[in-house]
VOGUKOL-775060 format. One record per residue (C-alpha): residue in three letters; x negated, z, y. Coordinates in steps of 0.1 Angstrom, whole numbers, padded with zeros to 4 digits, always signed. Each point is the difference from the previous one (the first is absolute). Layout:
BEGIN
ALAXZY...
END
This chain:
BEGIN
UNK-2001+1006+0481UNK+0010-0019+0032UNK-0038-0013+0021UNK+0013+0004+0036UNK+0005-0032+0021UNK-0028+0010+0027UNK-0025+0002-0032UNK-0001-0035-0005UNK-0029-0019+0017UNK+0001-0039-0017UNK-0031-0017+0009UNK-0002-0024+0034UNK+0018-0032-0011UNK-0034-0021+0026UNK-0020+0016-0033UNK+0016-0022-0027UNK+0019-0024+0021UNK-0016-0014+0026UNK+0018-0015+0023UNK-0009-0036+0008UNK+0022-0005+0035UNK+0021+0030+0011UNK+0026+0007-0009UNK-0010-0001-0034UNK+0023-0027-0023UNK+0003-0002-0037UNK+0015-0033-0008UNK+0006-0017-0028UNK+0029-0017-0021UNK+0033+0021-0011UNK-0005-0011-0035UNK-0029-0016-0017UNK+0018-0031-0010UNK-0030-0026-0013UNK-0036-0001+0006UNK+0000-0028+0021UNK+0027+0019+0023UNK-0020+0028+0000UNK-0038-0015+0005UNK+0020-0022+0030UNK+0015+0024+0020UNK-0032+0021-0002UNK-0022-0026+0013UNK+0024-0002+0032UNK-0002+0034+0001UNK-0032+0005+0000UNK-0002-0030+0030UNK+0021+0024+0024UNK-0030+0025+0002UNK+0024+0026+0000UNK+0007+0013-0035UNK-0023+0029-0016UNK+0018+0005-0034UNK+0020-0030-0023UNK+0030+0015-0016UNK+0022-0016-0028UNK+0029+0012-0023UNK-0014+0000-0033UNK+0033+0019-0013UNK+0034-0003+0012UNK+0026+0021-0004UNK+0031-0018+0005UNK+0035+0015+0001UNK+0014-0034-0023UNK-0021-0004-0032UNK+0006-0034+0007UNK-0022-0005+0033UNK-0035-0009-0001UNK-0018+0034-0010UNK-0043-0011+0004UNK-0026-0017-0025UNK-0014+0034-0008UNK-0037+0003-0010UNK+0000-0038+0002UNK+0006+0001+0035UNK-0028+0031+0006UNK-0024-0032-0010UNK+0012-0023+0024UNK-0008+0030+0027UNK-0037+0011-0011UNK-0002-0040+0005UNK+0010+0009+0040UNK-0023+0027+0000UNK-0026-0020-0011UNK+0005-0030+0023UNK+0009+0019+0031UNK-0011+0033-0005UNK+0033+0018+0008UNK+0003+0032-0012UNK+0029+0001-0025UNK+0033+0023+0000UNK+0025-0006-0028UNK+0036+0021-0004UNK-0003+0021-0032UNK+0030+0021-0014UNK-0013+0006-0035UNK-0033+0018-0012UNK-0003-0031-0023UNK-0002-0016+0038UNK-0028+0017+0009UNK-0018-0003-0029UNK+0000-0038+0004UNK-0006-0001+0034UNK-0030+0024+0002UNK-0013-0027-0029UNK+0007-0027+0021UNK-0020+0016+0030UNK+0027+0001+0026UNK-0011+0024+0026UNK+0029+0016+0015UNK+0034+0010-0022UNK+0036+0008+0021UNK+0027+0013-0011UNK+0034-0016+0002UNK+0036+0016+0018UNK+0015-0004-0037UNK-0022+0018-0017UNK-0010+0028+0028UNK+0036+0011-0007UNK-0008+0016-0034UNK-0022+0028-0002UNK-0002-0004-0032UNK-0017-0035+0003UNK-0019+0014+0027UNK-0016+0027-0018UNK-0007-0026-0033UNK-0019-0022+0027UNK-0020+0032+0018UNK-0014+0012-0033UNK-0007-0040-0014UNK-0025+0004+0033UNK-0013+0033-0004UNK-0037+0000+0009UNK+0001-0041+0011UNK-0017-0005+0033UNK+0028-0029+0011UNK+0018+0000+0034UNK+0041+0005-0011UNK+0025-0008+0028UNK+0035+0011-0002UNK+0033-0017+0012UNK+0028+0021+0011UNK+0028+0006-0021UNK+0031-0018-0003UNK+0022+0025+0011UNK-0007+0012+0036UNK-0017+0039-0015UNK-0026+0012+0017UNK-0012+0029-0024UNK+0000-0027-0029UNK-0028-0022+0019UNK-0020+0030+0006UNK+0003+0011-0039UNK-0014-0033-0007UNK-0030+0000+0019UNK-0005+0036-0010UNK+0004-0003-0035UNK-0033-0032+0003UNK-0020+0025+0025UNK+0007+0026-0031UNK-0015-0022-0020UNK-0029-0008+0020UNK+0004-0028+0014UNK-0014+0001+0036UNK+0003-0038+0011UNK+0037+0003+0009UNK+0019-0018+0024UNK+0043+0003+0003UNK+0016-0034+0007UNK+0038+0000+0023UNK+0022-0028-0017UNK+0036+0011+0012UNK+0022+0018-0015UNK+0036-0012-0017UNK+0026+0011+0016UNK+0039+0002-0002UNK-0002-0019+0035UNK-0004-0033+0004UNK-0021-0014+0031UNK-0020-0028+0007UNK-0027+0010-0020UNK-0006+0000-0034UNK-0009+0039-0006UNK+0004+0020+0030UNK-0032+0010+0014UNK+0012+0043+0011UNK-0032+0002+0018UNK+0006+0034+0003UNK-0009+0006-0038UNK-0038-0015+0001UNK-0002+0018+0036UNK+0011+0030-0018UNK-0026-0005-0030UNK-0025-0008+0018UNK+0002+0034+0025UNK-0001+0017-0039UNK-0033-0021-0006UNK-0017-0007+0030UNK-0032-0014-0016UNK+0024-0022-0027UNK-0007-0039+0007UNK+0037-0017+0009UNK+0005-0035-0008UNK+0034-0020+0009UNK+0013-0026-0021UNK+0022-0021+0027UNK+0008-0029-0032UNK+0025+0026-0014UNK+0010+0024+0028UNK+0007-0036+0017UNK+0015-0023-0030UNK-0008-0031+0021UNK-0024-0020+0014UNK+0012+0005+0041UNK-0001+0033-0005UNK-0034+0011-0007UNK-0014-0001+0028UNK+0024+0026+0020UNK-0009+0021-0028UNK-0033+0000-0001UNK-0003+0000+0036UNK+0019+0037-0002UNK-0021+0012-0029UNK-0033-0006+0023UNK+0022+0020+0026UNK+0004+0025-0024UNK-0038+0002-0006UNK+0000-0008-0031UNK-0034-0010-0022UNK+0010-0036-0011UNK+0024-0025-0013UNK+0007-0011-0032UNK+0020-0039+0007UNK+0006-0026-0032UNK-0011-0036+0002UNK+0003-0029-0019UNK-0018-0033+0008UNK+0039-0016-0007UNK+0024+0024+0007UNK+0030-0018-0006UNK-0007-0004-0036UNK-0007+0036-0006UNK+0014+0014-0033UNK+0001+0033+0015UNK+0011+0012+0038UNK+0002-0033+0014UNK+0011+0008+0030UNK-0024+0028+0013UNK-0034-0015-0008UNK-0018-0018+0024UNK-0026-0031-0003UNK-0035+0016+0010UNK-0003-0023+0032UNK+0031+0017+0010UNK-0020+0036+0000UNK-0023-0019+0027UNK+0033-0002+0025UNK+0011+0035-0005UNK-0029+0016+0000UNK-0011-0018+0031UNK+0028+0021+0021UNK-0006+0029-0015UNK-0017+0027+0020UNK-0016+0030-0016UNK+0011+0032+0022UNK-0022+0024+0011UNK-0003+0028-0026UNK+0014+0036+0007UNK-0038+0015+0013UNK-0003-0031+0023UNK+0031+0006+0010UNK+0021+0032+0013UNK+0034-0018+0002UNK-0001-0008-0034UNK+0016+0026-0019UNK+0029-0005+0033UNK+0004-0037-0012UNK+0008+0014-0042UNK+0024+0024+0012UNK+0021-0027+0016UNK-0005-0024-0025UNK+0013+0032-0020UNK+0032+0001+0022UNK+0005-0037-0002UNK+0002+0005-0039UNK+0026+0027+0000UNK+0019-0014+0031UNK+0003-0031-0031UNK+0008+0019-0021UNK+0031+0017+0024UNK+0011-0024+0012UNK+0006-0018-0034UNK+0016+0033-0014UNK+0027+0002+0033UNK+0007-0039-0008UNK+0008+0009-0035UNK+0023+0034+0009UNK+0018-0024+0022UNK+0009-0030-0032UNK+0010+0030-0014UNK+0029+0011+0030UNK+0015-0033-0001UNK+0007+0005-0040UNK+0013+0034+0013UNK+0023-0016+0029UNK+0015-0026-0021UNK+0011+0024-0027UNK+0016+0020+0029UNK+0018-0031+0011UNK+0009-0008-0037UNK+0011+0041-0006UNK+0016-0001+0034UNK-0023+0030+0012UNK-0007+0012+0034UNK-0035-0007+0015UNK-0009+0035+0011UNK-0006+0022-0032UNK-0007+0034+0016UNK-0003+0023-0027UNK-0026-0026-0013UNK-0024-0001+0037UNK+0003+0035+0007UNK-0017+0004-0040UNK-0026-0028+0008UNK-0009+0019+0035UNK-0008+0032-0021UNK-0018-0014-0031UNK-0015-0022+0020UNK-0012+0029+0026UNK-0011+0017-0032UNK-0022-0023-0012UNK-0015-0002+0036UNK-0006+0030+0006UNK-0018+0002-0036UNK-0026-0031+0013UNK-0008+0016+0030UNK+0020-0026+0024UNK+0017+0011+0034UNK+0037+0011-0002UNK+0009-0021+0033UNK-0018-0025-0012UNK+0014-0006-0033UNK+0035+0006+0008UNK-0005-0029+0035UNK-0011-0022-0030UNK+0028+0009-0021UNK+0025-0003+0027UNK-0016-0034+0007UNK+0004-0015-0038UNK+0035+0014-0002UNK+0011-0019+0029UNK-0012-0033-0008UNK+0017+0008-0038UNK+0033+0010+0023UNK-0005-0034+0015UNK-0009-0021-0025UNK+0028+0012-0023UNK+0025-0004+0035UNK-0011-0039-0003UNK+0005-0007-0035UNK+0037+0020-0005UNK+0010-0020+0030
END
């Protein structure tokens, strides 16, 4: 039996992680790679005064069996070492109820779960039942694949299974696109899942929505826009030499600059032009996400115009506009769009494909 969305109340993420400096940050290495790495870059952490939970990828699932792939339980001691020297909190990736058995010996406080594995319900469900009736906060990354109903079924199937300590993490999605970031962000899919939970902690992960250094702070600036709980960024006290995601992860003094232009926006109750400000940001995304589609329908009249040119064809293909005009009327008319409208807008397109293909059979 489906629990409806609205039934899900997860616990206040201020009740089991504090924040030390707002916005909340969750830093820590992509990969726990040595325990001097990883006692080094937590000590400069913890010198920032910003950082309320370490994090560290115990176990990495890598898409070459070749790639560096985690010390395992070995590195889980190298962490209780952090937590023991620093007091961070601990949060370690788990895929596997084998995973969480060995983290919850090792003490590590929180547990997320990655894009990879959020894909498979099946894996999902393994991991909600390994923490029936465990009292451990469980944060969940967003799928791969940009599916909004699968990222809720994630989170529901760990509420199902009692777990009240629940946060959802935004990482970017992969997409058929290509941009300048690594995942594309398609705010409008945590906006969306986060009007289906209202009282569900959001934390963005800019190190993989961004893919590199330069770019983390744009992103994290939106996702404070956005009004979201936190950020999740990767450090490493020598980036460079990083065995995994070199190129996104930060050295902690580095947090210090970015965080220092960062300004925490008023939330939605202090507020009234708030919501205003995530509806536009909401445009933005699909004008994106247009005006990358109309750039790709126009790639695709030039192949059309130079077969003309090659097939010795006219421009002008009646038959063929007046059946676009009425299917593409139809499906109008179905989504609840204006007739004028639509057809200004398809009158529009089909001249600049009338020119475009003018320019090239010249």
């Amino acid at each position: 039996m489906d629990l409806p969305v609205k039934q899900i109340q997860p616990q206040n993420i201020e009740q089991w992680l504090p924040a030390r400096h707002k916005p909340l940050l969750i830093s820590g290495p992509c990969s726990a790679e040595s325990r001097e790495q990883v006692l080094t870059t937590a000590a400069q952490l913890q010198a920032t005064g910003l950082v309320s939970a370490f994090r560290a990828g115990v176990w990495k699932p890598r898409t070459r069996p070749s790639s560096f792939e985690g010390h395992g339980k070995t590195a889980l001691e190298w962490l209780k070492e952090v937590k023991e020297t620093y007091g961070f909190p601990l949060a370690v990736e788990v895929a596997t109820p084998a995973h969480v058995e060995a983290c919850l010996e090792a003490g590590i406080d929180i547990l997320w779960v990655g894009a990879r594995t959020s894909v498979n319900p099946f894996s999902v469900q393994e991991l909600a039942e390994a923490l029936r009736g465990v009292d451990i906060p469980v944060m969940v990354k967003n799928p791969l694949n940009p599916d909004l109903a699968l990222w809720m079924g994630v989170l529901e199937r760990f509420y199902m299974s009692g777990i009240t300590k629940l946060a959802a993490i935004h990482r970017g999605f992969n997409t058929y696109e290509k941009s300048r970031f690594r995942n594309e962000p398609l705010w409008n899919i945590p906006i969306e899942l986060k009007s289906s939970f209202p009282e569900l902690p959001l934390i963005c992960d800019p190190s993989h929505i961004a893919g590199k250094r330069n770019l983390i702070a744009e992103v994290a600036r939106q996702a404070l826009l956005l009004d979201m709980n936190g950020l999740m960024i990767e450090s490493h006290h020598m980036p460079s030499e990083a065995l995994t995601d070199a190129a996104q992860q930060l050295k902690p003094v580095d947090l210090q600059t970015i965080f220092s232009k960062l300004t925490v926006p008023e939330s939605a109750e202090d507020n009234p032009c708030f919501e205003l400000e995530i509806l536009r940001k909401r445009i933005d995304e699909f004008d994106n996400q247009l005006i990358g589609i109309l750039s790709k329908r126009m790639h695709v009249v030039e192949e059309i115009a130079r077969l003309k040119s090659d097939c010795k064809m006219t421009i002008l293909q009646v038959r063929r506009w007046n059946t676009i005009i009425r299917t593409r009327m139809e499906m109008g008319k179905e989504k609840g769009l204006d007739e004028k409208f639509l057809k200004n807008l398809l009158d529009l397109i089909h001249k600049e494909s009338i020119d475009l293909q003018s320019r090239i059979m010249k």
